[in-house]
N, C-alpha and C positions, 0 to 999 in steps of 0.2 A: 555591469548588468550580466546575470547570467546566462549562459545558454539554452535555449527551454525549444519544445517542440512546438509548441503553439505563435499563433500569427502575431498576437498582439504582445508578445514577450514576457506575459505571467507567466508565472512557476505554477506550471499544472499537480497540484497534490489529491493523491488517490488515499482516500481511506477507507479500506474494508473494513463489513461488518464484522463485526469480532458475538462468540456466542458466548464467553468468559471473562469478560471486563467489565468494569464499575463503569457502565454507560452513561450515570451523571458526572463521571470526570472528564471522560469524552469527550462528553458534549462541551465541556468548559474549555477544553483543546481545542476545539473546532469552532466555537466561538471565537477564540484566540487567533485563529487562522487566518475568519473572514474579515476581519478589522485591517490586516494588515493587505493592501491593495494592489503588490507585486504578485500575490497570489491567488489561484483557483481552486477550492476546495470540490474537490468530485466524491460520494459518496458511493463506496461500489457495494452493493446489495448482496444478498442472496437469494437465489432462485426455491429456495426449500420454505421460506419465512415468508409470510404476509408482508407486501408494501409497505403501507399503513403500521403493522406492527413492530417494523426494525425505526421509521420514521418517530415514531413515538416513543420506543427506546430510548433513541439517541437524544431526544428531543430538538428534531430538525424541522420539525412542521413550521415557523415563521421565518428560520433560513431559508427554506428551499422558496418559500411562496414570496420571500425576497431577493430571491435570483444570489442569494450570497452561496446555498450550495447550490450542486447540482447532484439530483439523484439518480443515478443506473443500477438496475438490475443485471443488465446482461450490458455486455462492451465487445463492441467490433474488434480484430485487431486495429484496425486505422485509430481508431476512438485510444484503445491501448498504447500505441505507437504515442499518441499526443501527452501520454502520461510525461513529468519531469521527476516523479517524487513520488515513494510509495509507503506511506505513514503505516503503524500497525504494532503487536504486539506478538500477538501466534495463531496467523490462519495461514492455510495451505497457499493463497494467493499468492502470499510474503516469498515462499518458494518460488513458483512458478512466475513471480516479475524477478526474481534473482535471473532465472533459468534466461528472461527476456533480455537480461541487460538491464534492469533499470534499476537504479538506487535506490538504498531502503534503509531506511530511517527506523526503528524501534523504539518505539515507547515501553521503558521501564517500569513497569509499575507490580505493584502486590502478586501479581497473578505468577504462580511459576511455570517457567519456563523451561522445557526438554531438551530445544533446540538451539542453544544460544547462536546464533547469527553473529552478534557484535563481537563475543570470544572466538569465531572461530574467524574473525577477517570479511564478512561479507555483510559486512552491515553498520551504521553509526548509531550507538544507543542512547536516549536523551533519557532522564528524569521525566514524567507525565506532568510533573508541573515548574517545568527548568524552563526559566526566560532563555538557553541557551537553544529553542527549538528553533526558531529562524536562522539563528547560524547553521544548524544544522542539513537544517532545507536547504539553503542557498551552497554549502559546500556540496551536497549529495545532489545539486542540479547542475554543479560545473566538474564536477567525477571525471574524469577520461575514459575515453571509452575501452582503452588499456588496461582499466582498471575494473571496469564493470567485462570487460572479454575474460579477465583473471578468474574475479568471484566468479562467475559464471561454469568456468572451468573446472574452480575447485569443488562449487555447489554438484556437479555433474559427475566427478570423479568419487564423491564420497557416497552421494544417493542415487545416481543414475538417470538417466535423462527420463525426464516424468512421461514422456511423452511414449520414449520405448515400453517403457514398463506396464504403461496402462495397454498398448496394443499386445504386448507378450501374457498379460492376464488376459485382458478380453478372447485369444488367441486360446487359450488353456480352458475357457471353460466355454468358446465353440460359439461364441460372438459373432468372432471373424472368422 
């Protein structure tokens, strides 16, 4: 069994909204997800987009309203802390849960990509529709934390800690 942040020992998996993907493949991902009962599928939102509208997207309305997903807008760190798994393709999240420590999994698909993650060491990349994604979940939920302290590292030395950067702009045009 792997090691997971949650009480009852499912593999907590976060998937952010993405604004650039074929959301009916998605959703066929995330179908795929909830079947399998070691895991939690969390859907993490955007604060810019309608509820209702990213829901519909995805087509999650009879997952969520069957407790197979769960859906967040906004996440505590504690609630982030309980993530095991962070599914996705290319949204800024994908960064800033590297920056966290936590394992991140890419999904492959049509859409190009700027920032390859999986080339540069900081990320496991799957095919969007590779039977090989459960291995992949299950390897990136028992990661060492040596290994996610690494990527982390590297993630920080090439882009800069996100966190600096936003208070040194905000800082510059008199935020702060």
């Amino acid at each position: 069994m792997p090691k997971t942040a949650s009480i009852d020992g499912k593999i907590s998996v976060l998937i952010p909204y993405e604004v650039n993907v074929d959301k009916g493949e998605f959703n066929l991902l995330i179908q795929k997800l909830t079947e399998d009962n070691r895991l939690r599928v969390v859907f993490k939102g955007r604060r810019d987009i309608e509820e209702y509208k990213q829901i519909e997207a995805y087509g999650l309305e009879d997952m969520i309203k069957n407790s197979k997903v769960i859906f967040k807008s906004d996440m505590t760190d504690v609630e982030l802390s309980e993530i095991d798994v962070v599914i996705g393709v290319y949204t800024t999240l994908i960064d800033e849960m590297i920056e966290r420590e936590k394992p991140v999994v890419v999904i492959k698909t049509d859409y190009l990509v700027f920032n390859d993650l999986a080339s540069a060491g900081l990320a496991v990349s799957v095919p969007i529709r590779s039977s090989e994604i459960f291995q992949a979940i299950e390897q990136a939920a028992n990661m060492p934390i040596e290994e996610l302290a690494r990527r982390r590292k590297v993630f920080t030395e090439n882009t800069g800690d996100m966190n600096e950067v936003l208070k040194s702009l905000l800082e510059e045009v008199g935020v702060l």
